[in-house]
N, C-alpha and C positions, 0 to 999 in steps of 0.2 A: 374341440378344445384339446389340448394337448399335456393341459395339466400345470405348465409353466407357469410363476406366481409372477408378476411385474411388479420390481421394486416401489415403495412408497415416494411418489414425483419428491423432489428437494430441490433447494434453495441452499448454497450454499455463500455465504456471504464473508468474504477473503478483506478487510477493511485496514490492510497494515499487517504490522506496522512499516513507516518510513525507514529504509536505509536497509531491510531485511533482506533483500533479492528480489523486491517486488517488481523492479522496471524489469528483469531477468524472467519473471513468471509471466509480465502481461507482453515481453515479447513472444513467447514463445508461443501464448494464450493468440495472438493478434497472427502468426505467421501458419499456426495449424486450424486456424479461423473454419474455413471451408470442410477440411475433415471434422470438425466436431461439433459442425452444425447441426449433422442429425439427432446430435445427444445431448445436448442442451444450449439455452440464448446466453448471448455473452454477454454482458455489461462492464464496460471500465469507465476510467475518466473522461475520456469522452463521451459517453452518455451520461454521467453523472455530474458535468458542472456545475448548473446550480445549485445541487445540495453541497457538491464540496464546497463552495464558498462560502454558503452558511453555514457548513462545520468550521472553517476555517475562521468565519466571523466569531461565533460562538467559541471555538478554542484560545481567541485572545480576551474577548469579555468576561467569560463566563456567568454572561447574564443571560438567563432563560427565555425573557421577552425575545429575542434574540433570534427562538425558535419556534415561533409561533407562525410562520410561512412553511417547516419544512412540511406538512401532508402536502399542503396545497403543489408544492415547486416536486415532490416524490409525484404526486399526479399526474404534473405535467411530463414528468420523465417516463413516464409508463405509458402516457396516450402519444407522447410522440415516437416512442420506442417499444410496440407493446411485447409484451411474453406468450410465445405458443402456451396455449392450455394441456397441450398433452406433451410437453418438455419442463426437463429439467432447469434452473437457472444459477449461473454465477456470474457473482458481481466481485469484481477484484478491484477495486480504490482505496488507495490507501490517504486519498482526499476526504476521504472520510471521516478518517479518525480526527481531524483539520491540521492545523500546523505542526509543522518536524518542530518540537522542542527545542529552542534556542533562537526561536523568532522571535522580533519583538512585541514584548508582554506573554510569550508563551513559553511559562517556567517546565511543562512537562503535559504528562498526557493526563491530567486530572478532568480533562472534559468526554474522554472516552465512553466510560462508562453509561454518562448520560446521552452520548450522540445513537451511541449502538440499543439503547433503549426505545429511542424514538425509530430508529430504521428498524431492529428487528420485528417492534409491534409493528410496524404499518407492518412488513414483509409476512405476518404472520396474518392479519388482519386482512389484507388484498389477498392473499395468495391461502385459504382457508385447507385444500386440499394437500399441501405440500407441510415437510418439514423443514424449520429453517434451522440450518446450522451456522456457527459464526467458527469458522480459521484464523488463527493470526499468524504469519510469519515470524519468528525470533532471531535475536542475534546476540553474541553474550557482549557484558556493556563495554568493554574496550573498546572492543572492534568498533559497536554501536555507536558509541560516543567518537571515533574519530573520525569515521563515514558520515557523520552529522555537523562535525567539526568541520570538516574538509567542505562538505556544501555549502556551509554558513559563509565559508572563505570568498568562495566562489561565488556566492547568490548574493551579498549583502556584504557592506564596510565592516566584517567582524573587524576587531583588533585585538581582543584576547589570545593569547598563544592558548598551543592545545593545553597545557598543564590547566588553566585557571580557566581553561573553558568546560575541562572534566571534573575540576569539583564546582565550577556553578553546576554545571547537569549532571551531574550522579544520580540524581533521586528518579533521574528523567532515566536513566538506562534498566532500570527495572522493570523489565517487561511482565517480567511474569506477575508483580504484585498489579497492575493492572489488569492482565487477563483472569486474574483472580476475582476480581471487583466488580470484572463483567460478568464473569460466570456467575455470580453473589446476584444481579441485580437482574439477571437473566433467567435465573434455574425458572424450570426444568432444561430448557433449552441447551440444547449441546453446544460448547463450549470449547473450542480445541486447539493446540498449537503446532506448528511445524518449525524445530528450530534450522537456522539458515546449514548449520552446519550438516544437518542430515540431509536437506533437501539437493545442495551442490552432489552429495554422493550418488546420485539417480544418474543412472544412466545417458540420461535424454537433458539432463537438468534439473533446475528447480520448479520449473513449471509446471514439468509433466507429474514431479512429485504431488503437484495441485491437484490436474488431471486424475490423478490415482483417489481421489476423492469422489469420483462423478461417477455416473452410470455408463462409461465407457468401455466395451467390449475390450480384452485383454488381446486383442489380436491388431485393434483399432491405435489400441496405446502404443504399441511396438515401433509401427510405424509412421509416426510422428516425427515430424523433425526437429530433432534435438537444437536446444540454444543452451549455452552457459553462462555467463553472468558480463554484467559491463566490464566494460576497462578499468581495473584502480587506478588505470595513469600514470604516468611514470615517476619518479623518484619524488624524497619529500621536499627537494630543490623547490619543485613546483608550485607546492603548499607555500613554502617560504618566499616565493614573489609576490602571491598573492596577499600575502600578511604584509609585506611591507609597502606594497601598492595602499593596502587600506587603510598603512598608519600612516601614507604620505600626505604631504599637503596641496596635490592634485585633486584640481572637479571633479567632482562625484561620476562627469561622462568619462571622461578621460581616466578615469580609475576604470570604471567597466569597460570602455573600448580596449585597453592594454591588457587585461584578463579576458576579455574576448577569443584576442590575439592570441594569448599563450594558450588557453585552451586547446583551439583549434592547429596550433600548431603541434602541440602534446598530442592531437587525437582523444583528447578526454573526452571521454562519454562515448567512447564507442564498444563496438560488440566483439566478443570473441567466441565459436563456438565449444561445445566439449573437446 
């Protein structure tokens, strides 16, 4: 023996929030996949669909019957995807926390608290020898609210202009009094945030700022390859086809084929490195 203490195994669980730099962490998480095998299992939305659909059920009800399948469907994501016992684990979905606020029937993130209740215990309860911790991403609520604004545009017939889409969701851009609520309903359990603003200043990006979390050798992290965040796309021209697409009185396809269209011709949604 050589006297060296091995960290206590962790779990860290990354659950959001939407619009934070998460697609930016779980690419960079999915492209250095094979280097950071040996240091811990990686869970995202693709392992995790069925639960995020039942958060996402549960984040427009907020009826609790609601959740009375998630051990059983956490179950099945565990035996169809199991955890080395002698590894670390992170789970980055932000599927979790269920619907980006401004979905319909979802005024804000008031089902949080209770979803990461129900994940953290089972996580704490299957996994007895590990510590779970819970990360959330931040982003201050301007930005917040118009990166949610923008995807609303995009995803679904909004027709609110940004102004009357920021005060219906003001209360929704509060991140922090949320991760407040969870830490409240969570203690002892560690509790933590990464605002978006700090994590783009990383070297490598925001994901590896995640990485900087894990039991990842400081020589391992180095050379990682760096990603930096999606495309915002170009000018707010863009936004404003899309608003007027949704207050036209074109079929609902022919709305989505013509946002399609522009999308892909804009390159929205694509990657640009540091």
């Amino acid at each position: 023996m050589d006297g060296t203490v091995c960290p206590m195994r962790q779990i860290l669980l990354h659950p959001g929030f939407h619009k934070t730099g998460t697609s930016s962490v779980q690419h960079f998480l999915w492209i250095n996949r094979e280097t950071l095998e040996p240091y811990f299992d990686l869970r995202m939305f693709r392992h995790m669909k069925p639960v995020a659909r039942l958060a996402a059920l549960f984040s427009r009800t907020g009826n609790p019957l609601d959740l009375v399948d998630m051990v059983s469907l956490l179950d099945d994501v565990f035996d169809e995807f199991p955890v080395r016992s002698d590894k670390d684990l992170l789970i980055s979905c932000e599927g979790l926390a269920g619907h980006l606020p401004g979905w319909p029937n979802v005024k804000d993130y008031s089902a949080v608290p209770t979803l990461m209740t129900y994940m953290a215990g089972y996580l704490a309860e299957k996994f007895p020898d590990a510590q779970v911790k819970l990360i959330f991403t931040t982003r201050n609520s301007h930005d917040w609210l118009y990166s949610a604004y923008r995807h609303h545009l995009r995803s679904h017939r909004l027709t609110l202009d940004f102004k009357a889409f920021a005060a219906a969701f003001k209360s929704a851009s509060n991140l922090d009094v949320v991760i407040n609520d969870v830490a409240d309903v969570l203690a002892p359990l560690p509790v933590m945030f990464l605002p978006m603003a700090d994590a783009l200043t990383h070297p490598l990006g925001p994901g590896a700022a995640l990485v900087d979390q894990m039991n990842v050798p400081a020589a391992v992290r180095a050379n990682l390859k760096p990603v930096g965040k999606g495309n915002e796309g170009p000018s707010d021209a863009l936004w404003d086809k899309f608003l007027k697409l949704n207050r036209s009185n074109l079929p609902d396809k022919a709305v989505a084929d013509q946002k399609t269209a522009l999308a892909q011709s804009s390159e929205l949604g694509g990657w640009k490195t540091v």
